[in-house]
N, C-alpha and C positions, 0 to 999 in steps of 0.2 A: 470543509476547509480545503481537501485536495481540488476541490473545481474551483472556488476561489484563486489558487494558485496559476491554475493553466488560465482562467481568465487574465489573470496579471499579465500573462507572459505573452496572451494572445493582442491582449492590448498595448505592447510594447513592443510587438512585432518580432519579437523572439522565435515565437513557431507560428507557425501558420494556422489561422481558423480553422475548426475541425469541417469535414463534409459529413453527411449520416453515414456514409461508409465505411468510414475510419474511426468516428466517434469513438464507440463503445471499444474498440481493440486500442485507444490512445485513452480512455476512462479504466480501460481493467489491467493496460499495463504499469498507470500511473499509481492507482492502488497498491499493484501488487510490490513494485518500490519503494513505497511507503510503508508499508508492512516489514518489509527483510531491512531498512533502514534502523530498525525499531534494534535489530540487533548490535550496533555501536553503542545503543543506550544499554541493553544486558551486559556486556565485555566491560563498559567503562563501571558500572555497579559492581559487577565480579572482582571488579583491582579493588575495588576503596571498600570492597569487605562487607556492602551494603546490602546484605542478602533479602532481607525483608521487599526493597524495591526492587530488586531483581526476578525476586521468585513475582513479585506484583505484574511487573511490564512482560515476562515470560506468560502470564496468563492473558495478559489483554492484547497481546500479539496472538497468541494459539486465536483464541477468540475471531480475533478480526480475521484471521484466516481463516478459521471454518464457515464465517458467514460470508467469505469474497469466495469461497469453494462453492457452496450453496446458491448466491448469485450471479456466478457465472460457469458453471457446471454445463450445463448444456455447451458453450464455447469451448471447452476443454476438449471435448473430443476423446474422451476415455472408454478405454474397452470395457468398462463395468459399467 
């Protein structure tokens, strides 16, 4: 879905085609947006007291996160 999106954009001349250079660092930051976006959907759960779907989107955000850690790990550059 998220590549979906940047194709939209790229075909409306919004941002510019990607090169292979830039690609992956415009694919893993556009993820990782999408991921910390996830948390306006937890804050708005937390007011309306809806904890069931909160503690839900709080798991499947952790999730997507350790598998965008896992996939782009090497890019990170961490001292461990």
């Amino acid at each position: 879905m998220v590549g979906g999106v940047t194709e939209m954009f790229e075909a409306s001349g919004a941002i510019d085609e990607t090169t292979s250079s830039i690609s992956g660092r415009r694919s893993r930051t556009t993820y990782l947006i999408a991921i910390c976006l996830n948390i306006i959907g937890i804050n708005y759960f937390k007011r309306l007291n809806w904890y069931e779907a909160q503690r839900g989107t709080v798991v499947g955000t952790f999730i997507c996160a350790v598998i965008w850690i896992y996939v782009f790990y090497e890019a990170l550059d961490l001292p461990f």
